[in-house]
N, C-alpha and C positions, 0 to 999 in steps of 0.2 A: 483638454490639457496638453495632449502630445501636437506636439509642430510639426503640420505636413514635409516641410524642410530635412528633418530631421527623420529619416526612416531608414538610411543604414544603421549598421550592426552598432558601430561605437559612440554614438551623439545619442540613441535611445537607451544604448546600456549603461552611458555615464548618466543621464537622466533618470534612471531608477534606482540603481548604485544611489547617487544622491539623495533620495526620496528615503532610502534604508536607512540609509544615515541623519538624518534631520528632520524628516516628516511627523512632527507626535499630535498633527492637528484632528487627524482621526481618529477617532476612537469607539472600543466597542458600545452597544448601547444595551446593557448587561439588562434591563428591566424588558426591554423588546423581545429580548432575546428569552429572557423564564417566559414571557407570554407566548411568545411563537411554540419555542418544548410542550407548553402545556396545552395548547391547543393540539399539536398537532399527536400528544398523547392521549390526549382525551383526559386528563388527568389534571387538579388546579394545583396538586401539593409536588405534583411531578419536582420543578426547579426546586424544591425546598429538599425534597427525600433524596434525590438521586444526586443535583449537579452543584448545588452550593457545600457541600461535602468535601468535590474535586477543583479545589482551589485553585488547582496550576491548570486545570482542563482548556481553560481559553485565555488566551492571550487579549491583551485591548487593543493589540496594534497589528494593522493589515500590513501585509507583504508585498513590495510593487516591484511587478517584473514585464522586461520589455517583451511585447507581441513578436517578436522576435528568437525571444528565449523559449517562449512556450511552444512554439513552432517550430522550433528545431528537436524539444523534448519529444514533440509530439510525433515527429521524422524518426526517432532513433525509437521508438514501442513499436512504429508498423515496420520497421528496420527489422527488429529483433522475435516478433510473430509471423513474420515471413522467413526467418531464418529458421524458425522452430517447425517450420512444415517442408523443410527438405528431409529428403531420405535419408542420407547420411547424417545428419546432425540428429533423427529422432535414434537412429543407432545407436549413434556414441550413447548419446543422457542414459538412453535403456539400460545398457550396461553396468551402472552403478545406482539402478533405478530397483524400487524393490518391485518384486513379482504383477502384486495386486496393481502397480501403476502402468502396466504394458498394454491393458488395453483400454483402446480407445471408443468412450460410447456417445460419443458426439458431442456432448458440453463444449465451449471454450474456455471457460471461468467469468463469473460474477468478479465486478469489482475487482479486478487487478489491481495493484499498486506499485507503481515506478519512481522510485525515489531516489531523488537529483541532489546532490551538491551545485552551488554555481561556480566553479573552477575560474581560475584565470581566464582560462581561455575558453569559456562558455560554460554549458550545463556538462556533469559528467555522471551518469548512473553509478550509484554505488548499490543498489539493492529492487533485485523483485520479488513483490510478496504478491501470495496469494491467498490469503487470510488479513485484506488490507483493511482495518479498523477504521472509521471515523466520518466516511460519504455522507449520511444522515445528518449527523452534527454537525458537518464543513456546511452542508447545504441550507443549514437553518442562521451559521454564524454567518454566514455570506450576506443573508437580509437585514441580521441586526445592527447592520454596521451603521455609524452616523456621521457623515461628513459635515464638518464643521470649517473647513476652507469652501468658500463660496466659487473659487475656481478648479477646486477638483470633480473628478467625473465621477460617480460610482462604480465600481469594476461591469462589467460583464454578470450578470447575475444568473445561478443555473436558471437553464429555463425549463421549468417544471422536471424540473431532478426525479421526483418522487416516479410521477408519469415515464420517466426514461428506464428509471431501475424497474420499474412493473411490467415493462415492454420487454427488459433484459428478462427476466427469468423467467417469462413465455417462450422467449427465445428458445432458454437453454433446454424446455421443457419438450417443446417442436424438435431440435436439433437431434434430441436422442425417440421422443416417441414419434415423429414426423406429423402430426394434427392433433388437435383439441387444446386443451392447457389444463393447468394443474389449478386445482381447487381447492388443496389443502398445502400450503406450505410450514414446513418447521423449519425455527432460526435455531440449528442447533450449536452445542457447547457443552463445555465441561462444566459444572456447576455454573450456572449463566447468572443467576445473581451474586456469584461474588465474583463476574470479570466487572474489569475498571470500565467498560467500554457496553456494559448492560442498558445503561440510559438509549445505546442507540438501537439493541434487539428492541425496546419496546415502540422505539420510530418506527423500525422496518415494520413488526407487526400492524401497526396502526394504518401506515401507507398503501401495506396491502390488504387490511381488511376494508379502508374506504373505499377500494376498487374491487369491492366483490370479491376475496381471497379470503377463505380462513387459515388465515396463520398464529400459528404457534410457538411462544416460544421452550425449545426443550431440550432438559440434561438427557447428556448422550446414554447417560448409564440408564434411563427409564426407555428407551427404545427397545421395540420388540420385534423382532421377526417370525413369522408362523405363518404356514399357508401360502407361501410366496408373497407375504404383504407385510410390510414394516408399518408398525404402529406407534403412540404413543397413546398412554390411558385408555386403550381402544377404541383413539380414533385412526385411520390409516390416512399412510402420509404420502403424497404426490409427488413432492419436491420439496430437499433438504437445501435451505441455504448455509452451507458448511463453514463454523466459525472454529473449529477446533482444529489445533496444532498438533498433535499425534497424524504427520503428512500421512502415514501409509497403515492408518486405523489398526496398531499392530497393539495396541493395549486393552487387555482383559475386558475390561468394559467400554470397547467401542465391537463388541463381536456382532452385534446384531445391525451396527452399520455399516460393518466389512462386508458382513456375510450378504446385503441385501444389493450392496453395490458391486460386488462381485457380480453376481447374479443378474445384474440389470433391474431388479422391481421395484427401486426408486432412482430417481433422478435427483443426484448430488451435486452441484456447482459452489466452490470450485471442488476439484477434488483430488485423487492422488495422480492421474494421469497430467494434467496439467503442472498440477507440482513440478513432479518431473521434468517435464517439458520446457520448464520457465522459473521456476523459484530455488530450487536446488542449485545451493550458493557454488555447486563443481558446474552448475551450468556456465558461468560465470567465466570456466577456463576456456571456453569455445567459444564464447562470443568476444572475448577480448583477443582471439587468435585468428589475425588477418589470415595467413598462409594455410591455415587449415580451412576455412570457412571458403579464400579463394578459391582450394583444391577443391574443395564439394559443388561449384558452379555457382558460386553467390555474386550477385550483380555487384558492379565496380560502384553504384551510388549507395547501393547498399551497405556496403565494406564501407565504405566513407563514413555513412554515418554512424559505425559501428564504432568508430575512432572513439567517439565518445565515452566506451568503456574503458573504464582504467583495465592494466593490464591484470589478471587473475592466475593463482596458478595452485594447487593442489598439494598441498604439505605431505610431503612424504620421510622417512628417515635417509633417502638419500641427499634428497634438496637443504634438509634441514639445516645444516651446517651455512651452506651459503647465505638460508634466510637467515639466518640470526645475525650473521657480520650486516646485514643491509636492513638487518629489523625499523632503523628509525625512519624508512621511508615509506612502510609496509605498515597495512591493518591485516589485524587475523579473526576472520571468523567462523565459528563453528558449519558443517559440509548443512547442519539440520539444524541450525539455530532458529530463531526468530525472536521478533522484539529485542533487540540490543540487546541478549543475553548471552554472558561467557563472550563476548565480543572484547579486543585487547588493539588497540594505540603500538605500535612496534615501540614506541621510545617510552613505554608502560608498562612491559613486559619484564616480569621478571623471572630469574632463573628456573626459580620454583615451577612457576605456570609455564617457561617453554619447555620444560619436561612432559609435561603434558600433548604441548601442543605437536612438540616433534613428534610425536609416535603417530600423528597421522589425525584424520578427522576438521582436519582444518584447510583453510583454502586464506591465503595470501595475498590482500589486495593494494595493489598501488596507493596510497595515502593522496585523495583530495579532500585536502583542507574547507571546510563549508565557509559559506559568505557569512555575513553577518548582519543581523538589524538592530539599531541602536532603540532602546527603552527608554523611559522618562519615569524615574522614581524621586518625587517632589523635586528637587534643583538639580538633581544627581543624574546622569546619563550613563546610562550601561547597557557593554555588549553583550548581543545574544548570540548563539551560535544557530544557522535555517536549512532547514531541510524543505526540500518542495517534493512533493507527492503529484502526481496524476493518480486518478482514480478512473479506469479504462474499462470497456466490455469490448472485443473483438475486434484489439487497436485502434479503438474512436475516444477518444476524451470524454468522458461523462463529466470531472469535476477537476479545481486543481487547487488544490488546499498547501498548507505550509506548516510545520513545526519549530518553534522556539525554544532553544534549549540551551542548557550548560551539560561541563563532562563530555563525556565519549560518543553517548548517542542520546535520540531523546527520551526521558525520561518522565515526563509530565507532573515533576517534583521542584522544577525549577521557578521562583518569584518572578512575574512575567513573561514566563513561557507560557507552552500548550499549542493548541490548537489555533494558526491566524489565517483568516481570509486572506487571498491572493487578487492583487488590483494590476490588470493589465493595463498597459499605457503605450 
Protein backbone atom coordinates (compact mmCIF):
# COMPACT_ATOMS: atom_id res chain seq x y z
CA UNK A 1 0.00 0.00 0.00
CA UNK A 2 2.81 2.53 1.09
CA UNK A 3 4.90 4.21 -2.03
CA UNK A 4 8.55 3.43 -2.06
CA UNK A 5 8.56 7.21 -3.16
CA UNK A 6 7.13 8.37 -0.22
CA UNK A 7 9.30 7.36 2.84
CA UNK A 8 10.31 10.68 4.44
CA UNK A 9 8.74 11.86 7.64
CA UNK A 10 5.83 14.04 6.03
CA UNK A 11 4.28 12.25 2.72
CA UNK A 12 3.97 8.78 5.14
CA UNK A 13 2.64 10.83 8.00
CA UNK A 14 0.03 12.80 5.78
CA UNK A 15 -0.68 9.12 4.39
CA UNK A 16 -1.89 7.68 7.64
CA UNK A 17 -3.11 11.13 9.18
CA UNK A 18 -5.50 10.46 6.17
CA UNK A 19 -6.29 6.84 6.61
CA UNK A 20 -7.40 7.99 10.50
CA UNK A 21 -9.56 10.04 9.08
CA UNK A 22 -11.43 8.30 6.19
CA UNK A 23 -10.41 4.61 6.30
CA UNK A 24 -13.91 2.76 7.83
CA UNK A 25 -13.15 -0.15 5.19
CA UNK A 26 -11.68 -2.20 7.84
CA UNK A 27 -13.11 -3.67 10.23
CA UNK A 28 -13.10 -5.83 13.30
CA UNK A 29 -14.32 -9.42 12.60
CA UNK A 30 -15.82 -9.77 16.19
CA UNK A 31 -17.03 -13.70 15.45
CA UNK A 32 -13.07 -14.64 14.73
CA UNK A 33 -12.24 -12.84 17.34
CA UNK A 34 -14.73 -14.87 20.44
CA UNK A 35 -13.24 -18.01 18.28
CA UNK A 36 -9.60 -17.18 18.58
CA UNK A 37 -10.42 -16.09 22.97
CA UNK A 38 -12.07 -19.31 23.22
CA UNK A 39 -9.66 -21.35 21.86
CA UNK A 40 -6.80 -19.91 23.06
CA UNK A 41 -8.79 -20.19 26.66
CA UNK A 42 -9.64 -23.37 26.37
CA UNK A 43 -13.03 -22.39 27.27
CA UNK A 44 -16.26 -22.34 24.39
CA UNK A 45 -18.55 -19.79 26.82
CA UNK A 46 -15.16 -17.74 27.34
CA UNK A 47 -16.59 -14.74 24.70
CA UNK A 48 -20.12 -14.96 26.10
CA UNK A 49 -19.00 -14.95 30.09
CA UNK A 50 -16.15 -12.51 30.17
CA UNK A 51 -16.06 -10.29 26.78
CA UNK A 52 -19.45 -9.63 25.23
CA UNK A 53 -20.31 -8.03 28.84
CA UNK A 54 -17.28 -5.33 27.90
CA UNK A 55 -19.04 -3.52 25.20
CA UNK A 56 -16.54 -0.57 24.78
CA UNK A 57 -13.55 -3.46 25.20
CA UNK A 58 -12.69 -3.43 21.32
CA UNK A 59 -12.92 -1.06 19.04
CA UNK A 60 -13.94 -2.17 15.11
CA UNK A 61 -11.60 0.15 13.70
CA UNK A 62 -7.66 -0.36 13.35
CA UNK A 63 -5.14 2.55 13.97
CA UNK A 64 -2.63 3.42 10.93
CA UNK A 65 0.64 4.74 11.75
CA UNK A 66 3.68 5.59 9.79
CA UNK A 67 6.81 2.97 10.14
CA UNK A 68 8.24 6.00 10.88
CA UNK A 69 6.30 6.88 13.94
CA UNK A 70 6.76 3.63 15.55
CA UNK A 71 10.56 4.05 15.13
CA UNK A 72 10.93 6.88 16.51
CA UNK A 73 8.59 5.73 19.61
CA UNK A 74 10.61 2.93 19.61
CA UNK A 75 14.25 5.28 19.80
CA UNK A 76 12.64 7.27 22.69
CA UNK A 77 11.94 3.67 25.28
CA UNK A 78 15.67 2.45 24.55
CA UNK A 79 16.33 6.47 25.08
CA UNK A 80 14.74 6.38 28.25
CA UNK A 81 16.02 2.57 29.81
CA UNK A 82 19.40 3.65 29.04
CA UNK A 83 18.73 6.74 30.89
CA UNK A 84 17.41 4.84 33.88
CA UNK A 85 20.71 2.78 34.23
CA UNK A 86 23.08 5.80 34.92
CA UNK A 87 24.12 6.40 38.36
CA UNK A 88 22.88 9.62 38.93
CA UNK A 89 19.60 9.28 37.56
CA UNK A 90 18.96 5.77 39.76
CA UNK A 91 19.97 8.37 42.77
CA UNK A 92 17.78 11.03 42.20
CA UNK A 93 14.27 8.46 41.53
CA UNK A 94 15.63 6.68 44.96
CA UNK A 95 15.26 9.50 46.90
CA UNK A 96 11.37 9.83 46.62
CA UNK A 97 11.40 6.06 45.99
CA UNK A 98 10.00 4.04 48.99
CA UNK A 99 12.51 1.69 51.05
CA UNK A 100 11.38 -1.80 49.59
CA UNK A 101 12.15 -0.30 45.92
CA UNK A 102 16.11 0.26 46.41
CA UNK A 103 16.96 -2.88 45.79
CA UNK A 104 17.77 -4.26 42.73
CA UNK A 105 17.20 -8.21 42.23
CA UNK A 106 17.83 -8.30 38.65
CA UNK A 107 14.15 -8.44 36.96
CA UNK A 108 13.72 -5.55 34.28
CA UNK A 109 9.93 -5.61 34.08
CA UNK A 110 7.39 -7.85 32.04
CA UNK A 111 5.35 -5.87 29.67
CA UNK A 112 6.15 -2.31 29.98
CA UNK A 113 3.92 0.17 28.61
CA UNK A 114 4.75 3.59 26.81
CA UNK A 115 2.05 5.49 26.06
CA UNK A 116 2.19 8.04 23.12
CA UNK A 117 0.08 10.94 22.05
CA UNK A 118 0.94 11.78 18.32
CA UNK A 119 1.59 15.56 18.74
CA UNK A 120 2.14 18.03 16.05
CA UNK A 121 5.16 17.42 15.82
CA UNK A 122 5.46 13.68 16.15
CA UNK A 123 4.81 11.06 18.89
CA UNK A 124 5.20 12.56 22.52
CA UNK A 125 5.22 10.26 25.77
CA UNK A 126 2.82 11.13 28.03
CA UNK A 127 2.96 8.09 30.37
CA UNK A 128 4.98 4.72 31.73
CA UNK A 129 3.23 2.12 33.19
CA UNK A 130 4.36 -0.89 34.64
CA UNK A 131 1.23 -2.69 35.35
CA UNK A 132 0.59 -2.23 31.30
CA UNK A 133 -3.07 -4.13 30.78
CA UNK A 134 -4.11 -5.62 27.62
CA UNK A 135 -0.70 -7.56 25.37
CA UNK A 136 -2.89 -10.77 25.29
CA UNK A 137 -6.06 -9.24 24.07
CA UNK A 138 -4.04 -6.61 21.49
CA UNK A 139 -2.29 -9.89 20.31
CA UNK A 140 -5.44 -11.83 19.68
CA UNK A 141 -7.49 -8.47 18.08
CA UNK A 142 -4.50 -8.08 15.81
CA UNK A 143 -5.51 -11.62 13.93
CA UNK A 144 -9.13 -10.83 13.95
CA UNK A 145 -8.94 -8.11 11.95
CA UNK A 146 -10.76 -8.39 8.27
CA UNK A 147 -9.62 -6.34 5.42
CA UNK A 148 -12.20 -5.51 3.26
CA UNK A 149 -10.14 -2.95 0.77
CA UNK A 150 -8.50 -5.44 -1.66
CA UNK A 151 -5.45 -2.84 -1.69
CA UNK A 152 -4.76 -2.80 1.88
CA UNK A 153 -1.89 -4.81 3.36
CA UNK A 154 -2.54 -6.46 6.66
CA UNK A 155 -0.45 -4.82 9.44
CA UNK A 156 2.53 -6.57 10.62
CA UNK A 157 1.04 -9.31 12.77
CA UNK A 158 2.85 -10.22 16.37
CA UNK A 159 4.74 -13.01 15.60
CA UNK A 160 3.97 -15.62 17.92
CA UNK A 161 3.47 -12.93 20.91
CA UNK A 162 2.51 -15.85 23.17
CA UNK A 163 6.10 -17.72 22.49
CA UNK A 164 7.82 -14.01 23.12
CA UNK A 165 6.02 -13.27 26.45
CA UNK A 166 7.17 -17.18 27.69
CA UNK A 167 10.78 -16.32 26.64
CA UNK A 168 10.26 -12.99 28.68
CA UNK A 169 9.45 -14.34 32.01
CA UNK A 170 12.23 -17.11 31.68
CA UNK A 171 14.22 -14.23 31.21
CA UNK A 172 13.14 -12.35 34.27
CA UNK A 173 13.33 -15.75 36.14
CA UNK A 174 17.42 -16.46 34.89
CA UNK A 175 18.01 -12.48 35.46
CA UNK A 176 17.54 -12.79 39.15
CA UNK A 177 18.19 -16.90 39.86
CA UNK A 178 21.07 -17.07 37.02
CA UNK A 179 19.72 -20.89 35.51
CA UNK A 180 16.91 -23.21 35.37
CA UNK A 181 13.15 -21.48 35.02
CA UNK A 182 10.21 -21.32 36.93
CA UNK A 183 7.68 -23.85 36.75
CA UNK A 184 5.03 -22.54 38.63
CA UNK A 185 3.87 -18.95 37.73
CA UNK A 186 1.04 -16.88 39.44
CA UNK A 187 -0.82 -14.03 37.67
CA UNK A 188 -1.22 -12.20 40.66
CA UNK A 189 -3.93 -9.26 41.80
CA UNK A 190 -6.35 -7.76 43.85
CA UNK A 191 -9.43 -9.60 43.56
CA UNK A 192 -8.67 -10.81 39.94
CA UNK A 193 -12.14 -11.66 38.85
CA UNK A 194 -13.50 -8.55 39.45
CA UNK A 195 -10.54 -6.61 37.40
CA UNK A 196 -12.10 -5.32 33.98
CA UNK A 197 -8.84 -6.74 32.40
CA UNK A 198 -9.48 -10.78 34.05
CA UNK A 199 -10.32 -12.11 30.50
CA UNK A 200 -6.53 -11.50 29.77
CA UNK A 201 -5.01 -13.31 33.32
CA UNK A 202 -6.98 -16.33 31.98
CA UNK A 203 -4.86 -15.86 28.27
CA UNK A 204 -1.68 -15.40 30.10
CA UNK A 205 -2.54 -18.58 32.14
CA UNK A 206 -3.37 -20.67 29.14
CA UNK A 207 -0.28 -19.41 27.16
CA UNK A 208 1.82 -20.60 29.73
CA UNK A 209 0.30 -23.79 30.61
CA UNK A 210 0.60 -24.76 26.64
CA UNK A 211 4.23 -24.39 27.18
CA UNK A 212 4.74 -26.62 29.98
CA UNK A 213 4.16 -23.82 32.87
CA UNK A 214 1.65 -24.27 35.69
CA UNK A 215 0.23 -21.11 36.09
CA UNK A 216 -2.03 -19.72 38.38
CA UNK A 217 -4.21 -17.32 38.59
CA UNK A 218 -4.11 -15.52 42.27
CA UNK A 219 -5.70 -12.95 44.79
CA UNK A 220 -2.82 -11.31 46.60
CA UNK A 221 -4.74 -11.70 49.95
CA UNK A 222 -4.50 -15.77 49.68
CA UNK A 223 -0.67 -15.62 49.26
CA UNK A 224 1.36 -17.30 51.91
CA UNK A 225 4.82 -17.00 53.01
CA UNK A 226 6.29 -19.69 55.51
CA UNK A 227 9.51 -21.34 55.35
CA UNK A 228 11.12 -19.10 53.12
CA UNK A 229 8.61 -20.13 50.29
CA UNK A 230 5.55 -18.06 49.04
CA UNK A 231 2.65 -20.11 48.31
CA UNK A 232 -0.74 -20.05 47.10
CA UNK A 233 -3.50 -23.00 48.45
CA UNK A 234 -0.26 -24.89 49.02
CA UNK A 235 1.08 -24.86 46.12
CA UNK A 236 4.65 -22.76 46.10
CA UNK A 237 5.15 -20.29 43.73
CA UNK A 238 8.41 -19.52 41.35
CA UNK A 239 7.53 -16.39 39.69
CA UNK A 240 4.85 -13.76 40.21
CA UNK A 241 3.59 -11.95 37.24
CA UNK A 242 2.74 -8.81 39.10
CA UNK A 243 -0.79 -7.09 38.11
CA UNK A 244 -1.30 -5.10 41.31
CA UNK A 245 -1.19 -1.36 41.78
CA UNK A 246 -0.29 -1.07 45.51
CA UNK A 247 3.65 -0.06 43.64
CA UNK A 248 5.47 -0.65 46.99
CA UNK A 249 3.18 -3.71 48.46
CA UNK A 250 2.60 -1.32 51.53
CA UNK A 251 -1.05 -2.67 52.08
CA UNK A 252 -2.09 -5.10 54.96
CA UNK A 253 -2.89 -7.73 52.58
CA UNK A 254 -0.04 -7.65 50.20
CA UNK A 255 2.46 -8.66 53.51
CA UNK A 256 3.18 -12.03 52.34
CA UNK A 257 4.21 -10.58 48.94
CA UNK A 258 6.43 -7.82 50.41
CA UNK A 259 7.73 -9.99 52.78
CA UNK A 260 8.74 -12.66 50.15
CA UNK A 261 10.18 -10.02 47.69
CA UNK A 262 11.99 -8.50 50.17
CA UNK A 263 13.71 -11.54 50.94
CA UNK A 264 14.47 -12.57 47.41
CA UNK A 265 12.25 -16.18 47.49
CA UNK A 266 10.28 -15.28 44.71
CA UNK A 267 10.81 -13.82 41.48
CA UNK A 268 8.36 -10.70 40.93
CA UNK A 269 8.18 -9.01 37.47
CA UNK A 270 7.41 -6.09 37.15
CA UNK A 271 7.84 -4.99 40.62
CA UNK A 272 8.61 -1.96 43.01
CA UNK A 273 12.22 -1.55 41.86
CA UNK A 274 11.36 -0.82 38.51
CA UNK A 275 8.52 1.18 39.31
CA UNK A 276 10.75 3.38 40.70
CA UNK A 277 13.02 3.41 38.06
CA UNK A 278 10.56 4.20 35.16
CA UNK A 279 6.84 4.47 36.13
CA UNK A 280 6.92 6.95 39.06
CA UNK A 281 5.13 9.79 37.33
CA UNK A 282 8.10 12.32 39.44
CA UNK A 283 10.34 10.11 37.20
CA UNK A 284 8.72 12.14 34.52
CA UNK A 285 10.72 15.48 36.04
CA UNK A 286 14.28 14.09 34.97
CA UNK A 287 13.50 12.87 31.87
CA UNK A 288 11.85 15.91 30.46
CA UNK A 289 15.09 17.86 31.96
CA UNK A 290 17.70 18.21 29.29
CA UNK A 291 20.42 20.14 31.67
CA UNK A 292 20.06 17.81 34.24
CA UNK A 293 20.35 14.50 32.32
CA UNK A 294 23.27 16.52 30.06
CA UNK A 295 25.14 17.09 33.65
CA UNK A 296 24.98 13.35 34.56
CA UNK A 297 26.88 12.33 30.95
CA UNK A 298 23.83 11.50 28.86
CA UNK A 299 24.60 11.11 25.14
CA UNK A 300 23.63 14.20 22.79
CA UNK A 301 21.43 11.59 20.56
CA UNK A 302 20.08 10.54 23.51
CA UNK A 303 19.05 14.00 24.99
CA UNK A 304 17.45 14.42 21.52
CA UNK A 305 15.30 11.94 21.63
CA UNK A 306 14.31 12.76 25.04
CA UNK A 307 12.81 15.84 23.34
CA UNK A 308 9.98 13.86 22.99
CA UNK A 309 8.94 14.18 26.58
CA UNK A 310 6.71 17.02 27.24
CA UNK A 311 8.21 18.96 29.79
CA UNK A 312 7.26 17.60 33.81
CA UNK A 313 7.64 19.21 36.97
CA UNK A 314 6.61 18.32 40.59
CA UNK A 315 3.73 20.31 42.27
CA UNK A 316 4.85 21.89 45.30
CA UNK A 317 3.32 24.81 47.46
CA UNK A 318 5.85 27.05 46.29
CA UNK A 319 5.37 26.49 42.25
CA UNK A 320 1.77 26.35 43.04
CA UNK A 321 0.76 29.74 42.46
CA UNK A 322 2.62 29.95 38.97
CA UNK A 323 0.95 26.59 38.02
CA UNK A 324 -2.47 27.65 38.32
CA UNK A 325 -2.01 31.12 36.32
CA UNK A 326 -0.73 28.65 33.26
CA UNK A 327 -3.11 25.71 34.41
CA UNK A 328 -4.82 25.64 30.77
CA UNK A 329 -1.68 24.40 29.14
CA UNK A 330 -0.73 21.87 31.95
CA UNK A 331 -2.31 18.21 32.82
CA UNK A 332 -1.93 17.28 36.51
CA UNK A 333 -1.47 13.87 37.56
CA UNK A 334 -1.30 12.17 40.66
CA UNK A 335 3.15 11.29 41.84
CA UNK A 336 1.16 7.16 42.25
CA UNK A 337 -1.66 7.26 40.10
CA UNK A 338 -2.54 4.78 37.52
CA UNK A 339 -5.35 4.12 35.00
CA UNK A 340 -6.47 7.72 34.50
CA UNK A 341 -7.49 8.08 37.94
CA UNK A 342 -7.79 11.70 39.94
CA UNK A 343 -5.98 12.69 36.65
CA UNK A 344 -7.24 16.66 35.73
CA UNK A 345 -7.13 18.68 31.96
CA UNK A 346 -5.57 22.31 33.58
CA UNK A 347 -8.65 24.05 31.83
CA UNK A 348 -10.76 21.41 34.05
CA UNK A 349 -9.60 22.15 37.18
CA UNK A 350 -11.42 23.52 39.51
CA UNK A 351 -10.77 25.65 42.55
CA UNK A 352 -11.93 23.03 44.91
CA UNK A 353 -9.54 20.23 43.39
CA UNK A 354 -6.51 22.72 43.09
CA UNK A 355 -6.71 22.91 46.81
CA UNK A 356 -5.86 19.59 46.84
CA UNK A 357 -3.64 19.40 44.16
CA UNK A 358 -1.38 22.37 45.62
CA UNK A 359 -0.40 20.80 48.74
CA UNK A 360 1.72 18.60 46.76
CA UNK A 361 1.52 14.94 45.42
CA UNK A 362 1.01 15.92 42.05
CA UNK A 363 3.37 16.32 39.10
CA UNK A 364 2.44 19.00 36.22
CA UNK A 365 2.62 17.93 32.66
CA UNK A 366 2.78 20.01 29.42
CA UNK A 367 -0.78 19.42 27.69
CA UNK A 368 -0.34 17.20 24.36
CA UNK A 369 -3.29 17.14 22.85
CA UNK A 370 -3.99 13.27 21.36
CA UNK A 371 -4.67 12.67 17.47
CA UNK A 372 -7.58 11.50 16.43
CA UNK A 373 -9.40 8.59 14.48
CA UNK A 374 -12.64 9.22 12.80
CA UNK A 375 -15.62 6.24 13.52
CA UNK A 376 -18.59 5.35 11.33
CA UNK A 377 -21.84 5.20 13.38
CA UNK A 378 -24.44 4.36 10.45
CA UNK A 379 -24.19 7.80 8.24
CA UNK A 380 -22.71 9.69 11.06
CA UNK A 381 -18.82 10.25 11.59
CA UNK A 382 -17.36 10.86 14.91
CA UNK A 383 -14.09 11.69 16.57
CA UNK A 384 -12.22 9.67 18.78
CA UNK A 385 -9.60 10.77 20.81
CA UNK A 386 -5.90 7.78 20.31
CA UNK A 387 -3.61 6.73 22.51
CA UNK A 388 -0.77 4.41 21.14
CA UNK A 389 0.75 1.97 23.61
CA UNK A 390 3.97 -0.05 23.02
CA UNK A 391 4.12 -3.06 25.04
CA UNK A 392 8.08 -3.56 25.71
CA UNK A 393 10.47 -6.17 27.76
CA UNK A 394 14.15 -4.81 27.93
CA UNK A 395 13.47 -1.81 25.34
CA UNK A 396 12.53 -4.24 22.43
CA UNK A 397 8.78 -3.89 21.09
CA UNK A 398 6.83 -6.97 21.85
CA UNK A 399 3.48 -5.31 20.52
CA UNK A 400 1.84 -1.90 19.59
CA UNK A 401 -1.66 -1.60 20.29
CA UNK A 402 -3.89 1.68 20.48
CA UNK A 403 -6.76 3.22 22.57
CA UNK A 404 -9.98 4.87 21.43
CA UNK A 405 -11.52 7.11 23.68
CA UNK A 406 -13.61 10.26 24.82
CA UNK A 407 -13.07 12.63 27.98
CA UNK A 408 -9.64 12.98 29.60
CA UNK A 409 -8.20 9.59 29.44
CA UNK A 410 -9.22 6.39 28.21
CA UNK A 411 -11.81 4.88 29.79
CA UNK A 412 -13.25 1.80 27.97
CA UNK A 413 -16.88 3.27 28.47
CA UNK A 414 -16.76 5.10 25.32
CA UNK A 415 -19.43 3.85 21.99
CA UNK A 416 -16.56 2.91 19.71
CA UNK A 417 -13.78 3.06 21.61
CA UNK A 418 -11.44 0.42 23.48
CA UNK A 419 -8.92 -1.51 22.53
CA UNK A 420 -7.76 -1.05 18.31
CA UNK A 421 -5.12 -2.87 16.32
CA UNK A 422 -2.26 -0.70 15.08
CA UNK A 423 -1.67 -1.08 10.90
CA UNK A 424 1.86 0.14 10.11
CA UNK A 425 2.23 1.53 6.52
Amino acid sequence: MSDPAHTSWGPVQTLSERLNQNCFCITLDRQSLCEALEREAGDPEFCETFIQPKTHLFSNVPVFLSASQVAEMQEVVAAIETTARLTAYKAAVLTWAPEISHVDHGPVGALMGYDFHLGEDGPRLIEINTNAGGAFLNALLARAQRACCAEMDMPLKPNAFEDVAFRMFQDEWERQRGSGFASRIAIVDDRPEEQYLYPEFVLVQQALAARGVDAVIADARHLRHEAGRLSVEGKPIDLIYNRVTDFAFDQPEHKALRDAYRDGTVVVTPNPHIHALLADKRDLSLLSDPATLQAWGLAPTLLARLETVPRTVLVTPENADELWRSRKSLFFKPTGGHGGKAVYRGDKVTKGVWSDIAHGGYVAQTLVKPSERMIRFGDAIEARKMDVRLYTYDAQVLLVAARLYQGQTTNFRTPGGGFAPVFVI
